[in-house]
C-alpha positions as CSV (number, residue, x, y, z in Angstrom):
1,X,48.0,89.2,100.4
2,X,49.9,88.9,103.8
3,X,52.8,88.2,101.6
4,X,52.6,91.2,99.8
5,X,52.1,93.1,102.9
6,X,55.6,92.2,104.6
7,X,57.8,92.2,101.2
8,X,56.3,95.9,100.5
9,X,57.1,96.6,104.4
10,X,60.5,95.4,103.8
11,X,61.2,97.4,100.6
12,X,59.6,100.2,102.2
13,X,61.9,100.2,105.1
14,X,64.7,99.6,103.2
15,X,64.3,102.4,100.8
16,X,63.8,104.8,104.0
17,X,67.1,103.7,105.3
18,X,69.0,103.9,101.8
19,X,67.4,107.3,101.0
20,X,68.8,108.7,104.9
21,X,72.1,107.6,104.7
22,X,72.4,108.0,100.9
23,X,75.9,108.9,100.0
24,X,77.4,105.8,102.2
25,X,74.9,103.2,100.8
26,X,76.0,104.4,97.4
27,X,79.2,103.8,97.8
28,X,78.6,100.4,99.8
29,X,75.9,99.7,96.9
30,X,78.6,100.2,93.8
31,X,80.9,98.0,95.7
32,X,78.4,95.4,96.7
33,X,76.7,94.7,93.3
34,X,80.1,95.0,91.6
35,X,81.3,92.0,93.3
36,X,78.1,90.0,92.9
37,X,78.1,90.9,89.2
38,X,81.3,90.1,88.5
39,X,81.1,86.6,90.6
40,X,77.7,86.1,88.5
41,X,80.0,86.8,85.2
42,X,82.5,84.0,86.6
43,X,79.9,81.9,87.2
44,X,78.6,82.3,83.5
45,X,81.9,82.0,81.7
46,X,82.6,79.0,83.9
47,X,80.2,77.0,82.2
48,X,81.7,77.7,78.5
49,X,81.5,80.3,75.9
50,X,78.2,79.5,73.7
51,X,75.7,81.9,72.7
52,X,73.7,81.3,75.5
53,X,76.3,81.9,77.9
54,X,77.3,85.0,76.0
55,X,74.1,86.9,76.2
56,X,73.6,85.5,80.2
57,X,77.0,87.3,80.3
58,X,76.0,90.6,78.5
59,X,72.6,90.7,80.4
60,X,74.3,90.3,83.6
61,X,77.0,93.0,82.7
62,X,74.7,95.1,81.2
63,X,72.3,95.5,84.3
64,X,75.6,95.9,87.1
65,X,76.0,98.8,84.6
66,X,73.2,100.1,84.6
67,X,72.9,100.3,88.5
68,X,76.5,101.9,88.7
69,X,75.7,104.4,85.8
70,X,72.5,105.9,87.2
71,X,74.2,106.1,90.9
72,X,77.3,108.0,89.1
73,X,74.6,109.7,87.1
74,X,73.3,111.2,90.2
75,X,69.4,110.2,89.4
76,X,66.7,110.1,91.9
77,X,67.5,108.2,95.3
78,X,64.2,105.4,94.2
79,X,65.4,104.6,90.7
80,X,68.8,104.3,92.2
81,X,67.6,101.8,94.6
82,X,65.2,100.1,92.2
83,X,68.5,99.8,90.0
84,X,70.8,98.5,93.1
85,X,67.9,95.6,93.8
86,X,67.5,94.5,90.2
87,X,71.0,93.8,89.9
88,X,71.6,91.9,92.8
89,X,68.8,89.8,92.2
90,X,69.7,89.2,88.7
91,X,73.3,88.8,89.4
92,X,72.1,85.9,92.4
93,X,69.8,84.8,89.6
94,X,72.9,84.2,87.3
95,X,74.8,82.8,89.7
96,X,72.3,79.9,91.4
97,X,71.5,78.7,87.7
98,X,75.3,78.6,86.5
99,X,76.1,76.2,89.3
């Protein structure tokens, strides 16, 4: 329960500090999760080009565009966040079991 606490505290604080400097974390966002996407896609393709490394590949592309879509979109500050965080924690996913 404890744990839950301080990761909800984290996200909460995080979100407050995206959401008041939100055109700048935007920008930093698209750049961020673009590179870690497409170093997650290197790390996929590096291990070969069988079906399973082709739909790792699509899933990780799809989700970086995704994020960069509903920023460009202009959607609500929380979904773009939620959107940011999912795909740089799949694209670290990606990456740590392509190694």
């Amino acid at each position: 329960m404890l744990l839950k606490q301080i990761i909800m505290t984290l996200y909460n604080h995080t979100f407050e500090k995206f959401d008041s400097n939100y055109f700048a974390s935007a920008a930093l966002s698209i750049l961020v999760q673009s590179c870690l996407g497409g170093a997650a896609a290197m790390a996929v393709l590096a291990n070969g080009t069988s079906l399973t490394q082709m739909i790792q590949l699509v899933l990780v592309v799809f989700i970086s565009m995704l994020a960069n879509t509903s920023i460009l979109a202009q959607m609500k500050h929380k979904v773009v966040f939620n959107a940011v965080l999912a795909s740089m924690i799949s694209s670290i996913f990606f990456i740590i079991i392509n190694l």
